[in-house]
Backbone atoms as SQL, in Angstrom:
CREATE TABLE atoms (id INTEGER PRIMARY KEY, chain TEXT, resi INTEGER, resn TEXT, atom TEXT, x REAL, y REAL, z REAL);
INSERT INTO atoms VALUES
  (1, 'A', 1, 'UNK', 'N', 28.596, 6.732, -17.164),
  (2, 'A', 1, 'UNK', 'CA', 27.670, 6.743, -16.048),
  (3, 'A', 1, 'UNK', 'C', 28.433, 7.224, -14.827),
  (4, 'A', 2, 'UNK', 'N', 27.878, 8.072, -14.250),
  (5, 'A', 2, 'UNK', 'CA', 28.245, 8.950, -12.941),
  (6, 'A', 2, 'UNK', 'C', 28.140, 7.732, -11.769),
  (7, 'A', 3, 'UNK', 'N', 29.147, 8.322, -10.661),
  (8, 'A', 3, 'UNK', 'CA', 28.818, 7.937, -9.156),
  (9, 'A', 3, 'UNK', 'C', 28.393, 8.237, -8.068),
  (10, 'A', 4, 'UNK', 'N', 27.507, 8.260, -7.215),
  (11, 'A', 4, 'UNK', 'CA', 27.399, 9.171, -6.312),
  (12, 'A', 4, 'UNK', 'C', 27.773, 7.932, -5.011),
  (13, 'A', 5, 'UNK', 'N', 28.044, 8.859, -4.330),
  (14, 'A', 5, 'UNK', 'CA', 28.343, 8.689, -2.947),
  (15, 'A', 5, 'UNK', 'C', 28.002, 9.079, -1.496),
  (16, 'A', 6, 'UNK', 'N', 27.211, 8.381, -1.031),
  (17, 'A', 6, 'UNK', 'CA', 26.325, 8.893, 0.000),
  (18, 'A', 6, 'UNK', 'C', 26.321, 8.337, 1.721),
  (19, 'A', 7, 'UNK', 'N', 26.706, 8.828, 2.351),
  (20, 'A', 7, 'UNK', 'CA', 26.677, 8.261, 3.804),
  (21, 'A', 7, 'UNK', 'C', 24.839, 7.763, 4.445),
  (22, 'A', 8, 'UNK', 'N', 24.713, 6.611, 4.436),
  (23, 'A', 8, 'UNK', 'CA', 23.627, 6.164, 4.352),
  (24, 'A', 8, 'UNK', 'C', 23.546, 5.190, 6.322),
  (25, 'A', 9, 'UNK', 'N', 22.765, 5.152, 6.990),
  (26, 'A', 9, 'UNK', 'CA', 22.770, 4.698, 8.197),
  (27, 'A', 9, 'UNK', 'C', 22.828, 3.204, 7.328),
  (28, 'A', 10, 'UNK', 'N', 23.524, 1.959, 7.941),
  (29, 'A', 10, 'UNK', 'CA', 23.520, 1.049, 7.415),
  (30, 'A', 10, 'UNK', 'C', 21.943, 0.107, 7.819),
  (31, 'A', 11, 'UNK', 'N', 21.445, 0.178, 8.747),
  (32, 'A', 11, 'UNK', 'CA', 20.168, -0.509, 8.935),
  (33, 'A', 11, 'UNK', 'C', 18.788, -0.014, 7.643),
  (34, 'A', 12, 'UNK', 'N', 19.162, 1.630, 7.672),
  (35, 'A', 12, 'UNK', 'CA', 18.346, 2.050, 6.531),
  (36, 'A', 12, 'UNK', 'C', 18.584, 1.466, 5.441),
  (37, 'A', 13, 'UNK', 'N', 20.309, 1.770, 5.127),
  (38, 'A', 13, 'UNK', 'CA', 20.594, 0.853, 3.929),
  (39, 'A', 13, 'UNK', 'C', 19.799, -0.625, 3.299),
  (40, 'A', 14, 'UNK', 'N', 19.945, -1.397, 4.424),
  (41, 'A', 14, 'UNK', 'CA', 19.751, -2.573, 4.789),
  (42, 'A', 14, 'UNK', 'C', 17.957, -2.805, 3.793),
  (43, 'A', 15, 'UNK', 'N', 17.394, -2.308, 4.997),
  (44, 'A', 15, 'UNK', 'CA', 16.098, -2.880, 4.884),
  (45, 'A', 15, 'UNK', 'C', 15.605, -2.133, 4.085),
  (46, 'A', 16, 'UNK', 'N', 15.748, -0.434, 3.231),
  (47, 'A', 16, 'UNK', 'CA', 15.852, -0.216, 1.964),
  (48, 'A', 16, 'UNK', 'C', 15.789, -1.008, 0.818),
  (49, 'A', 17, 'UNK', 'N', 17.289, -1.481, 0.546),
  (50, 'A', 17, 'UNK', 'CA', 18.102, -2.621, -0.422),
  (51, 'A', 17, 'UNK', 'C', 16.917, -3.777, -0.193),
  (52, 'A', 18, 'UNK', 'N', 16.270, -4.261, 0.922),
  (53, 'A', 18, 'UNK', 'CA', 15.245, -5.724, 0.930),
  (54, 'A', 18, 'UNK', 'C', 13.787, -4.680, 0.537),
  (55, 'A', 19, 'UNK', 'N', 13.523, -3.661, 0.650),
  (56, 'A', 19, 'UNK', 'CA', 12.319, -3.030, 0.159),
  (57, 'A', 19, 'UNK', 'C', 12.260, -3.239, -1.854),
  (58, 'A', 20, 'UNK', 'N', 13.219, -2.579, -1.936),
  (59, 'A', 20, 'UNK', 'CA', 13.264, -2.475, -3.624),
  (60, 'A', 20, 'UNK', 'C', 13.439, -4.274, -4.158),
  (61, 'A', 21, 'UNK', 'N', 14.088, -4.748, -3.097),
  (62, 'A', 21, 'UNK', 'CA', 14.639, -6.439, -4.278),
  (63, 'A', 21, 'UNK', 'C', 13.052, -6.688, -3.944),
  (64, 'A', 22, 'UNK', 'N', 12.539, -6.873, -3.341),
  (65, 'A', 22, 'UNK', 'CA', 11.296, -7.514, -3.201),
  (66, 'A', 22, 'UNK', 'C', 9.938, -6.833, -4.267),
  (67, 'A', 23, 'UNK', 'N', 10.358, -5.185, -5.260),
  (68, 'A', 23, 'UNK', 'CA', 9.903, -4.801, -6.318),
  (69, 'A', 23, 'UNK', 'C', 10.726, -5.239, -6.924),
  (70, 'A', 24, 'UNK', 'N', 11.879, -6.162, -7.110),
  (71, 'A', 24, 'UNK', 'CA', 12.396, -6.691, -8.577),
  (72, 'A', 24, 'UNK', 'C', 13.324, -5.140, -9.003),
  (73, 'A', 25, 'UNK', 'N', 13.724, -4.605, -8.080),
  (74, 'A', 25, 'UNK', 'CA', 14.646, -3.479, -8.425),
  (75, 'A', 25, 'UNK', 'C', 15.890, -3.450, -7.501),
  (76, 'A', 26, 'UNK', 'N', 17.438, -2.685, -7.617),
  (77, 'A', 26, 'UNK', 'CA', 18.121, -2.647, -7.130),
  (78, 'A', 26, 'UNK', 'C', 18.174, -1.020, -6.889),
  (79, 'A', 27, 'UNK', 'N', 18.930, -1.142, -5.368),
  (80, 'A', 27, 'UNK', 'CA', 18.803, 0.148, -4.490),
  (81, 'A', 27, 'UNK', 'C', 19.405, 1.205, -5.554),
  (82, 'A', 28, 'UNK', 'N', 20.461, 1.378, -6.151),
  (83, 'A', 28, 'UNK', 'CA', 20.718, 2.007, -7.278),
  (84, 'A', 28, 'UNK', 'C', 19.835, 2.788, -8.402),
  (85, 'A', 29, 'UNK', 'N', 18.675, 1.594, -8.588),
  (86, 'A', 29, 'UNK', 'CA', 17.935, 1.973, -10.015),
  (87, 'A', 29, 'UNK', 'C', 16.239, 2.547, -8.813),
  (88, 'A', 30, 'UNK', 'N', 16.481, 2.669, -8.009),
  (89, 'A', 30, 'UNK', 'CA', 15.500, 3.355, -6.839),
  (90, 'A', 30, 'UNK', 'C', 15.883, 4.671, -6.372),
  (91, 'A', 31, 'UNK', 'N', 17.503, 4.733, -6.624),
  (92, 'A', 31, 'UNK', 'CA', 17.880, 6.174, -6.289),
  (93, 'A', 31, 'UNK', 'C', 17.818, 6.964, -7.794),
  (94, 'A', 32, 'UNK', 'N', 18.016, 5.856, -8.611),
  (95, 'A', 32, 'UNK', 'CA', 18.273, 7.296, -10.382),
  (96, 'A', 32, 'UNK', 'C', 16.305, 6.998, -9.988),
  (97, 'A', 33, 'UNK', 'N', 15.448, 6.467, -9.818),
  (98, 'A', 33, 'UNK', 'CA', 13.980, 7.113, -10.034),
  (99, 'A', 33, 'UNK', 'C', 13.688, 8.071, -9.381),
  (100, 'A', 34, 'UNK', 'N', 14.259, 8.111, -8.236),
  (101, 'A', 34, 'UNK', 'CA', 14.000, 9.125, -7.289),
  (102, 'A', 34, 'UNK', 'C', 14.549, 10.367, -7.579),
  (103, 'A', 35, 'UNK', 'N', 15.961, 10.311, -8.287),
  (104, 'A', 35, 'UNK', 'CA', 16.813, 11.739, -9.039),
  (105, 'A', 35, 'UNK', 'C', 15.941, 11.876, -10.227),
  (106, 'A', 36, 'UNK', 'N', 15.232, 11.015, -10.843),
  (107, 'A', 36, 'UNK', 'CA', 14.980, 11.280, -12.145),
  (108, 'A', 36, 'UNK', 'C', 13.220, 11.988, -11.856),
  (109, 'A', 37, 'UNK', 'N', 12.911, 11.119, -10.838),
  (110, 'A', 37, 'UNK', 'CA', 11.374, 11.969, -10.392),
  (111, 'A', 37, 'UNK', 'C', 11.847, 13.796, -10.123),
  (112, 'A', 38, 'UNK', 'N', 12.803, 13.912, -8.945),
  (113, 'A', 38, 'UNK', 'CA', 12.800, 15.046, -8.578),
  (114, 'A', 38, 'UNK', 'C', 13.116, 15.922, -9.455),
  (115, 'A', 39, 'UNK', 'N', 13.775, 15.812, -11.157),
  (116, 'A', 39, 'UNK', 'CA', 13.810, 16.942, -12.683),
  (117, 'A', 39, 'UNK', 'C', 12.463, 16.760, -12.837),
  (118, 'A', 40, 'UNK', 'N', 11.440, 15.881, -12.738),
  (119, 'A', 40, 'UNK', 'CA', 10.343, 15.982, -13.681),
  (120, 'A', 40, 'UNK', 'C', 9.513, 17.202, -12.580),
  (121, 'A', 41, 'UNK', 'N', 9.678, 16.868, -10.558),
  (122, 'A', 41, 'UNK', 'CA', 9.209, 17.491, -9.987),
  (123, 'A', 41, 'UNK', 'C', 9.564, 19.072, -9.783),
  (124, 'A', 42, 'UNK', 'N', 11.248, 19.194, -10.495),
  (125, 'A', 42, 'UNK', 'CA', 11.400, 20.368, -10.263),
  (126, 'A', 42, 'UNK', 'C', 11.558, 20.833, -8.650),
  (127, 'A', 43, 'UNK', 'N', 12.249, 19.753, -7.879),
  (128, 'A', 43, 'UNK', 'CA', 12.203, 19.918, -6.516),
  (129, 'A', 43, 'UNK', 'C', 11.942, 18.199, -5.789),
  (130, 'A', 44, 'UNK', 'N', 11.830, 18.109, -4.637),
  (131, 'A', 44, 'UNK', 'CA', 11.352, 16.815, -4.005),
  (132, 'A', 44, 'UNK', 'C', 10.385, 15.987, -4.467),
  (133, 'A', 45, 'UNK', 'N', 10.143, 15.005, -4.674),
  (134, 'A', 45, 'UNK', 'CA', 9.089, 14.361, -5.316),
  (135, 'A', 45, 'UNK', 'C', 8.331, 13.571, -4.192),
  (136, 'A', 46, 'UNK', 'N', 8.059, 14.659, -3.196),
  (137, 'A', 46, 'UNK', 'CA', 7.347, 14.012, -2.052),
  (138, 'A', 46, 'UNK', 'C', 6.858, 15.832, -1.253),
  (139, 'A', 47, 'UNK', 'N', 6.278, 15.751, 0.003),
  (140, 'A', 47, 'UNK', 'CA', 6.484, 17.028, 0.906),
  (141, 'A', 47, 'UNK', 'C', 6.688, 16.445, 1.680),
  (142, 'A', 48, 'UNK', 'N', 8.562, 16.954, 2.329),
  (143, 'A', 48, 'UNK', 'CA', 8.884, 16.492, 3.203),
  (144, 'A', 48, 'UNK', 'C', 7.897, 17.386, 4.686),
  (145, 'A', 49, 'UNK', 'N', 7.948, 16.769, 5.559),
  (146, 'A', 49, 'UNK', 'CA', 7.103, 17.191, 6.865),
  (147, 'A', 49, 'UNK', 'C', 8.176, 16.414, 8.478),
  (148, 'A', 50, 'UNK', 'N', 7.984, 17.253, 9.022),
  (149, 'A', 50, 'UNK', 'CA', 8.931, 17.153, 10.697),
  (150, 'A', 50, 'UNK', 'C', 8.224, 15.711, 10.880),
  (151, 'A', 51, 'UNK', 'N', 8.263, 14.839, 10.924),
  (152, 'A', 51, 'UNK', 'CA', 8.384, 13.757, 11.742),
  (153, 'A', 51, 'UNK', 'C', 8.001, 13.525, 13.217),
  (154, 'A', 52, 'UNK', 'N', 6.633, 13.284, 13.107),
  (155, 'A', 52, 'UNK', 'CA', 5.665, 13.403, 14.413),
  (156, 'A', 52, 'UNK', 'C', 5.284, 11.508, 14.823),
  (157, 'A', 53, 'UNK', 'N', 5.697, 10.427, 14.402),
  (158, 'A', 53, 'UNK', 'CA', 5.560, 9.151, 14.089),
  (159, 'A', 53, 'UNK', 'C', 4.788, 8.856, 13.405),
  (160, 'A', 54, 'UNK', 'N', 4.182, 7.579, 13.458),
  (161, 'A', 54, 'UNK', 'CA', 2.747, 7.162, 12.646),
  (162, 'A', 54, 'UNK', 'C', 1.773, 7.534, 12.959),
  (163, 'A', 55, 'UNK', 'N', 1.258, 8.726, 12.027),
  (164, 'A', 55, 'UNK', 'CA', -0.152, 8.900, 12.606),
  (165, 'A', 55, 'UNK', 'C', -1.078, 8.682, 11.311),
  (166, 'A', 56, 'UNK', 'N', -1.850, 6.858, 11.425),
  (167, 'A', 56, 'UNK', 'CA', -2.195, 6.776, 10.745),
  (168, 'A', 56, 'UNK', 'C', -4.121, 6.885, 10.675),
  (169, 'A', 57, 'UNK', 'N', -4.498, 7.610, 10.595),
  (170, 'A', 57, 'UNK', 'CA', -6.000, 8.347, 11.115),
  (171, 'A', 57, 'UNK', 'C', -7.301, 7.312, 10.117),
  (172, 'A', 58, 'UNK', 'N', -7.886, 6.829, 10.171),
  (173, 'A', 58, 'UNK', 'CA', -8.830, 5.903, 8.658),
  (174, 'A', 58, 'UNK', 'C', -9.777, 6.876, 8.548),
  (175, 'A', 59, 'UNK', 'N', -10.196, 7.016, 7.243),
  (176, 'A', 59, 'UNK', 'CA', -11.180, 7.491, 6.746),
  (177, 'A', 59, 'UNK', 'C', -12.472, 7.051, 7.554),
  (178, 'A', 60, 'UNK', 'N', -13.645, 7.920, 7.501),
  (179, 'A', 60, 'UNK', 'CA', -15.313, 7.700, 7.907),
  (180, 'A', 60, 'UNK', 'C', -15.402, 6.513, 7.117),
  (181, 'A', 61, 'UNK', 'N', -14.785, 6.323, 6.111),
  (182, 'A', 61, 'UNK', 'CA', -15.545, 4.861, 5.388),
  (183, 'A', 61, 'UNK', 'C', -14.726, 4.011, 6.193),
  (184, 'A', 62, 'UNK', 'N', -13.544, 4.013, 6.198),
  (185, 'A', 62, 'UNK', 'CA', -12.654, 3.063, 6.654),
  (186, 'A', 62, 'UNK', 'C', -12.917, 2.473, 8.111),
  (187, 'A', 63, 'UNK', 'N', -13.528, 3.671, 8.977),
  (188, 'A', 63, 'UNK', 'CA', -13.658, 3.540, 10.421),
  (189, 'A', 63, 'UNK', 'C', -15.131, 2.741, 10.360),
  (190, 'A', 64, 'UNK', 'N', -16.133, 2.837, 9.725),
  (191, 'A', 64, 'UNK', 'CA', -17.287, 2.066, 9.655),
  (192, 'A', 64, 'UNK', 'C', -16.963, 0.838, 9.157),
  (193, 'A', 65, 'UNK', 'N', -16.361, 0.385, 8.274),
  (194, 'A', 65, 'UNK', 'CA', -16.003, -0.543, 7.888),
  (195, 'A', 65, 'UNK', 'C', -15.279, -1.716, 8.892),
  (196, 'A', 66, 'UNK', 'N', -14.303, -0.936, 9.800),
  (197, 'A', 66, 'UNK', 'CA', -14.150, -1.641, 10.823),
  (198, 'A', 66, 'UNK', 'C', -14.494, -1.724, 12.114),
  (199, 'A', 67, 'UNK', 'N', -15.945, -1.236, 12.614),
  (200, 'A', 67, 'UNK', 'CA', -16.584, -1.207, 13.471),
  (201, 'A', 67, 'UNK', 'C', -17.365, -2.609, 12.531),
  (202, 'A', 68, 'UNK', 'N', -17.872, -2.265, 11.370),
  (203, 'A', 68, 'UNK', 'CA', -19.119, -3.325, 11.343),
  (204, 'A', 68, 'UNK', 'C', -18.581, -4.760, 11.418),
  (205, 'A', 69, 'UNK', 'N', -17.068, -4.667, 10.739),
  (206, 'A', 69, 'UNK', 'CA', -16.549, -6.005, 10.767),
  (207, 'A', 69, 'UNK', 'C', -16.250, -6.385, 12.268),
  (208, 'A', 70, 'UNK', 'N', -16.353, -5.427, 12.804),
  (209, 'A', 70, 'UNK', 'CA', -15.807, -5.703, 14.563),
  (210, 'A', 70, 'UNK', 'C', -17.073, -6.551, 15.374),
  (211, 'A', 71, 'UNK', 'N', -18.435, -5.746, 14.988),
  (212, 'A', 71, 'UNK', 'CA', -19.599, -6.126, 15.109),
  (213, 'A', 71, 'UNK', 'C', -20.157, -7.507, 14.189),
  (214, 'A', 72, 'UNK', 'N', -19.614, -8.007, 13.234),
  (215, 'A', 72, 'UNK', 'CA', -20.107, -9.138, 12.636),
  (216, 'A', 72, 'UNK', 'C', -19.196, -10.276, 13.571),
  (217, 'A', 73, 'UNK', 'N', -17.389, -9.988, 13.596),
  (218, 'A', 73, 'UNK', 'CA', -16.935, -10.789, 14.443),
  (219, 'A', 73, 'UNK', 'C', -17.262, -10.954, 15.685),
  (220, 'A', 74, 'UNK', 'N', -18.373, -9.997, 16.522),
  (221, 'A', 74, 'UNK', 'CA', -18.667, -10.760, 17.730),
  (222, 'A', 74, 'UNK', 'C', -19.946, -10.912, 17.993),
  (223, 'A', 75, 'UNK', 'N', -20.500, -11.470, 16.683),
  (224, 'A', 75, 'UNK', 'CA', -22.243, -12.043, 16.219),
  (225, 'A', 75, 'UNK', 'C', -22.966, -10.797, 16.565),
  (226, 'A', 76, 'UNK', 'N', -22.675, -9.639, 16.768),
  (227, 'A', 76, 'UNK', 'CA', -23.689, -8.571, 17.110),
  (228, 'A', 76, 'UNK', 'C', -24.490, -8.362, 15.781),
  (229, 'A', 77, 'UNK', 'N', -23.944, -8.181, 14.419),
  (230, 'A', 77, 'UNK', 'CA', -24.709, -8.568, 13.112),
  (231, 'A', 77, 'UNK', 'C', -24.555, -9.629, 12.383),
  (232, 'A', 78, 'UNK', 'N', -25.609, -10.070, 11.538),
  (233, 'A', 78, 'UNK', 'CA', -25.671, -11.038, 10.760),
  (234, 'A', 78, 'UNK', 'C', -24.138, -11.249, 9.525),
  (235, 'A', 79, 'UNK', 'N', -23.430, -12.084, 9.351),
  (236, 'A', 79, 'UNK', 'CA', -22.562, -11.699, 8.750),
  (237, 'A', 79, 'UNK', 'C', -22.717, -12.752, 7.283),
  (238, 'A', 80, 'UNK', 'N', -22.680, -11.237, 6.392),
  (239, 'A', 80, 'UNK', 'CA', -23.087, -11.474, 4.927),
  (240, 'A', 80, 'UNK', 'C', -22.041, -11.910, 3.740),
  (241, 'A', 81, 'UNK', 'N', -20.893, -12.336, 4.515),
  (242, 'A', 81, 'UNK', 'CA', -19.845, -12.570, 3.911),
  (243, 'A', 81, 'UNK', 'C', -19.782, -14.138, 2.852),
  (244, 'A', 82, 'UNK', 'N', -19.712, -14.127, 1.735),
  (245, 'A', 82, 'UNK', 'CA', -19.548, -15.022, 0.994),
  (246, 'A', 82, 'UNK', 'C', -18.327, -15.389, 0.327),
  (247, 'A', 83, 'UNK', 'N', -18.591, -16.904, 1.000),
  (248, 'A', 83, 'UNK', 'CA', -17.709, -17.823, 0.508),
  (249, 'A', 83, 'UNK', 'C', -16.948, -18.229, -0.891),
  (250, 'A', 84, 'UNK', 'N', -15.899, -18.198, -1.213),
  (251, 'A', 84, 'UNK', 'CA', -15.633, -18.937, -2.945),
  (252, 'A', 84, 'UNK', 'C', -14.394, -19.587, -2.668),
  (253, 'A', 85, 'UNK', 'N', -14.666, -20.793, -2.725),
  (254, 'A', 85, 'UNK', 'CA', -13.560, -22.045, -2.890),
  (255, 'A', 85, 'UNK', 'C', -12.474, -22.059, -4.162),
  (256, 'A', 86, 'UNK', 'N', -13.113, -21.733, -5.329),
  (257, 'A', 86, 'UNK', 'CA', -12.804, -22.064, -6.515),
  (258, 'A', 86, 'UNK', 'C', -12.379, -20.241, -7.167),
  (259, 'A', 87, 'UNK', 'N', -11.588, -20.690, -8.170),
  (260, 'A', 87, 'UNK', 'CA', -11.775, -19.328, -9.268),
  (261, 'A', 87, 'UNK', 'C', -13.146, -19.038, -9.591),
  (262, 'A', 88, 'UNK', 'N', -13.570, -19.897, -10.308),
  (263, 'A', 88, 'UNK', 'CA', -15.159, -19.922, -10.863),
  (264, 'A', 88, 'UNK', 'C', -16.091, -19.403, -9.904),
  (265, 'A', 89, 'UNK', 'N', -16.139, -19.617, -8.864),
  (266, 'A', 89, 'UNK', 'CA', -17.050, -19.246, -7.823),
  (267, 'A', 89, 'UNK', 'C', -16.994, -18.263, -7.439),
  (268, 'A', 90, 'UNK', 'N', -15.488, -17.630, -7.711),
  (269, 'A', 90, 'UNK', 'CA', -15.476, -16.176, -7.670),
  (270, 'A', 90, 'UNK', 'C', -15.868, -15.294, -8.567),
  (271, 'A', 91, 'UNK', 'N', -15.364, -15.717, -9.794),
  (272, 'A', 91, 'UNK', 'CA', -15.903, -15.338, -10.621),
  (273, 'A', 91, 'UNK', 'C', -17.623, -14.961, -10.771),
  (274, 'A', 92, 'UNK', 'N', -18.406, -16.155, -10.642),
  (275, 'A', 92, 'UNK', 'CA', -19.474, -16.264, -10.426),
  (276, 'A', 92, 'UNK', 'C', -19.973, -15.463, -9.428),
  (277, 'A', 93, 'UNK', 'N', -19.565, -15.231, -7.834),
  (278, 'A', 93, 'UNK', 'CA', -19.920, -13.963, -7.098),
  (279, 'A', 93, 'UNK', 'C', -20.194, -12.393, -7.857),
  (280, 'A', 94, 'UNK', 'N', -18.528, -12.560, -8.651),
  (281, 'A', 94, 'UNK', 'CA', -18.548, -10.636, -8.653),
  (282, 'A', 94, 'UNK', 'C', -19.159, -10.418, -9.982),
  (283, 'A', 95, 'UNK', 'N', -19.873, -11.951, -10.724),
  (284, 'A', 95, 'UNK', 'CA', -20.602, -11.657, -11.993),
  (285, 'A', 95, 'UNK', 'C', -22.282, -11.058, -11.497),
  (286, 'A', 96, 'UNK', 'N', -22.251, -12.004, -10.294),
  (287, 'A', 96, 'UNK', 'CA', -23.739, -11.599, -9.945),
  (288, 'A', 96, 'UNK', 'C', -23.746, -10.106, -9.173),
  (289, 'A', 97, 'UNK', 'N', -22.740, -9.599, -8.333),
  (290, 'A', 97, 'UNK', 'CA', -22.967, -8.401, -8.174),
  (291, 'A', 97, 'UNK', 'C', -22.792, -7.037, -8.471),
  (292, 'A', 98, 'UNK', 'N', -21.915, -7.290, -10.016),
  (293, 'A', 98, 'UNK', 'CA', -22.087, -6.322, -11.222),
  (294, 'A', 98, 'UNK', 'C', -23.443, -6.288, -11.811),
  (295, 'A', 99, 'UNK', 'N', -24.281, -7.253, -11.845),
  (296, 'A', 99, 'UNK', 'CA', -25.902, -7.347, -12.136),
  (297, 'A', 99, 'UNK', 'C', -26.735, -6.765, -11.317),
  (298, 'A', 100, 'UNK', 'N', -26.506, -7.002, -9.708),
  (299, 'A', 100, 'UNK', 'CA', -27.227, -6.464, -8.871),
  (300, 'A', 100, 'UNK', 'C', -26.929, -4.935, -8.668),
  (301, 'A', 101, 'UNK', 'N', -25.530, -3.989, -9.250),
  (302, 'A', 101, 'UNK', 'CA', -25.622, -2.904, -9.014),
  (303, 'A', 101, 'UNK', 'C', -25.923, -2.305, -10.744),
  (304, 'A', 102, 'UNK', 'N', -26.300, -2.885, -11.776),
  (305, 'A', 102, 'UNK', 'CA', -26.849, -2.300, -12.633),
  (306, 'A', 102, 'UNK', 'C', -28.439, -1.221, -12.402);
């Protein structure tokens, strides 16, 4: 087994190394997926792009979605949200509204 050696900013390092342990992987076996993605990609296994910050934009569904929830949290609509205490009750919800979209 080969070594590589890489000058890495240590904060990247850092919170990298706590990204992967928290998938149950070590920073190592995150870099051979990433070498081993980029043979299958034949190149980067991403498109790298200039770095403009977060621009994170929501979808038309996404943006309605949080207007209406914006509008239920300040009683402007009725809010249709149901409750489940239990497994069962959940269960029991998403049994009844697999029926209702038959």
């Amino acid at each position: 087994m080969g070594k590589l050696v890489a000058n890495i900013d240590d904060d990247v390092k850092a919170r990298a190394a706590a990204l992967y342990d928290s998938m149950g992987m070590s920073l190592s076996t995150a870099v051979n997926m990433f070498l081993r993605q980029s043979l299958v990609d034949n190149g980067l296994p991403f498109r790298p792009r200039r770095y403009e910050g977060i621009r994170l934009v929501p979808t038309e569904e996404t943006r309605r979605a949080m207007v209406e929830a914006e509008a239920k949290e300040l009683g402007l609509m009725p809010d249709d949200a149901v409750e489940c205490r239990t497994e069962e009750e959940v269960l029991d919800h998403l049994r009844v509204l697999r029926e209702r979209a038959r």
